[in-house]
C-alpha beads as a LAMMPS data file, in Angstrom:
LAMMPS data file: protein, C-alpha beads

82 atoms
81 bonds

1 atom types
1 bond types

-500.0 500.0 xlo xhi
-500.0 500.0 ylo yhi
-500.0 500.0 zlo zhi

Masses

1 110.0

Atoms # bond

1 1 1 115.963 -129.378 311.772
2 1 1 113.868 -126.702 313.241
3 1 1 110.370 -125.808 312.534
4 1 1 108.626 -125.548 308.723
5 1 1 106.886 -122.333 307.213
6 1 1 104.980 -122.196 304.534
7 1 1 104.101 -118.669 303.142
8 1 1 103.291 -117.005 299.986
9 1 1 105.105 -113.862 298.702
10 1 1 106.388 -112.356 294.837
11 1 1 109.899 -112.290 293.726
12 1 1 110.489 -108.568 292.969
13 1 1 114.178 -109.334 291.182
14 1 1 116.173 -112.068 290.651
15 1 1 117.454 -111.925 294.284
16 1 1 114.716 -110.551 296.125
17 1 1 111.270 -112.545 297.450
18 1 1 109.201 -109.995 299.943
19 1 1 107.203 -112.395 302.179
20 1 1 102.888 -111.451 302.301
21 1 1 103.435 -112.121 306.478
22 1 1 106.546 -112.098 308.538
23 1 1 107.607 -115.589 310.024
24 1 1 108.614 -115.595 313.705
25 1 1 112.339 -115.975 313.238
26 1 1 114.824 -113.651 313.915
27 1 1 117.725 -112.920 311.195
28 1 1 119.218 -116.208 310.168
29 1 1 120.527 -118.243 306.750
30 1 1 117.292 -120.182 305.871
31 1 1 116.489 -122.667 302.733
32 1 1 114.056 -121.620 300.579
33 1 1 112.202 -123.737 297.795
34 1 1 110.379 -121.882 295.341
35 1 1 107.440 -122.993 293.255
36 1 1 105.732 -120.280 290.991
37 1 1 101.942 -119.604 291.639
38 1 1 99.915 -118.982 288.449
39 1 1 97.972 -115.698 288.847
40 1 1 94.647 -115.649 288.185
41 1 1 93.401 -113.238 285.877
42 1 1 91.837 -109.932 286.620
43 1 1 88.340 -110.170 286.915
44 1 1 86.155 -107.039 285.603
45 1 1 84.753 -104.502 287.875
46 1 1 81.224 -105.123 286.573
47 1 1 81.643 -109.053 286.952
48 1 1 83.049 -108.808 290.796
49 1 1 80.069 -105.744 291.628
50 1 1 77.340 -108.567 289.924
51 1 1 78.946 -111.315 292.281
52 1 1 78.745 -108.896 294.930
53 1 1 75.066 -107.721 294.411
54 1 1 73.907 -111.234 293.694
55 1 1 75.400 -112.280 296.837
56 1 1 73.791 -109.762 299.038
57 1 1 70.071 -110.556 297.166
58 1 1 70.568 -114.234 297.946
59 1 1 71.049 -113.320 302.207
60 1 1 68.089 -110.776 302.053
61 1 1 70.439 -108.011 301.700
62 1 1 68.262 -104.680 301.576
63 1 1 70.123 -101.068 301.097
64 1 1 69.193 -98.306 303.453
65 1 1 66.126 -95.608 301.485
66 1 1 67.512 -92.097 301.497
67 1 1 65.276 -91.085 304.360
68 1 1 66.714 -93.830 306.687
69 1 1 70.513 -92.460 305.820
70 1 1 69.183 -88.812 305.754
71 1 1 68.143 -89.900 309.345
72 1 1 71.232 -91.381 310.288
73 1 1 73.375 -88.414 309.198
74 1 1 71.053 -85.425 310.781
75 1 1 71.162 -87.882 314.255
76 1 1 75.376 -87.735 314.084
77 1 1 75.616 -84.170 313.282
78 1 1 73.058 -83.535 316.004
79 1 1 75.287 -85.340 318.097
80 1 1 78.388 -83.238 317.273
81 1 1 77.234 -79.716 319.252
82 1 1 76.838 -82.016 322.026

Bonds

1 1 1 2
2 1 2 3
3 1 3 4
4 1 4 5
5 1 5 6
6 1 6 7
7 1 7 8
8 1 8 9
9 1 9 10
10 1 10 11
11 1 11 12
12 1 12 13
13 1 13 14
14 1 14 15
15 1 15 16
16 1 16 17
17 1 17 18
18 1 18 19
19 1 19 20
20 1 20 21
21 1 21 22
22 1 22 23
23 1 23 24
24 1 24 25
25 1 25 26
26 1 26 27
27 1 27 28
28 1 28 29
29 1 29 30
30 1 30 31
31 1 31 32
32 1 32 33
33 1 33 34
34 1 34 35
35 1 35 36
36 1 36 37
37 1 37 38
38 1 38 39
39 1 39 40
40 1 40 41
41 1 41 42
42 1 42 43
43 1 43 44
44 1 44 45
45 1 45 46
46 1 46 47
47 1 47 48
48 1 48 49
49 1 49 50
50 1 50 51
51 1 51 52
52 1 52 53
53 1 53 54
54 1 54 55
55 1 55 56
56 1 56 57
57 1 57 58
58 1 58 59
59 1 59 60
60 1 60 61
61 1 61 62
62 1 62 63
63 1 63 64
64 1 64 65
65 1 65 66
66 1 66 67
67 1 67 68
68 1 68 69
69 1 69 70
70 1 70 71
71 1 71 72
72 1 72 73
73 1 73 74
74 1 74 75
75 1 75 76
76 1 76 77
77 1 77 78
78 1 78 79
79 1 79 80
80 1 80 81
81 1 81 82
């Protein structure tokens, strides 16, 4: 027997599983055992952007002022009659 792969992907009908990533094999009969995944729920936009923001507070994450992008965005369009 040949080399394993293990990969994820959804069955989209009762005959049909699309694969997340290809598997380096050209088109052949394979065996395929199928265990369902539970999804995980949908987690809120506010509840991901709070993970997010808490995140970037904990590393010392500081947002650019509006003079520092105001800066940024005269330099490029400066840079475009070049």
């Amino acid at each position: 027997m040949g080399s394993k792969y293990a990969v994820t992907g959804t069955l989209t009908d009762h005959h049909t599983v699309t694969l997340d990533k290809a598997l380096p094999l050209p088109k052949m009969k394979v065996r395929l055992l199928v265990e369902p995944i539970e999804s995980t729920p949908q987690r809120r936009y506010q509840e991901v952007m709070a993970e997010i923001r808490a995140q970037q507070q904990a590393r010392g994450h500081r947002a650019p002022t509006r003079q520092e992008v105001d800066a940024i965005l005269r330099v490029e369009r400066q840079s475009w009659g070049e």
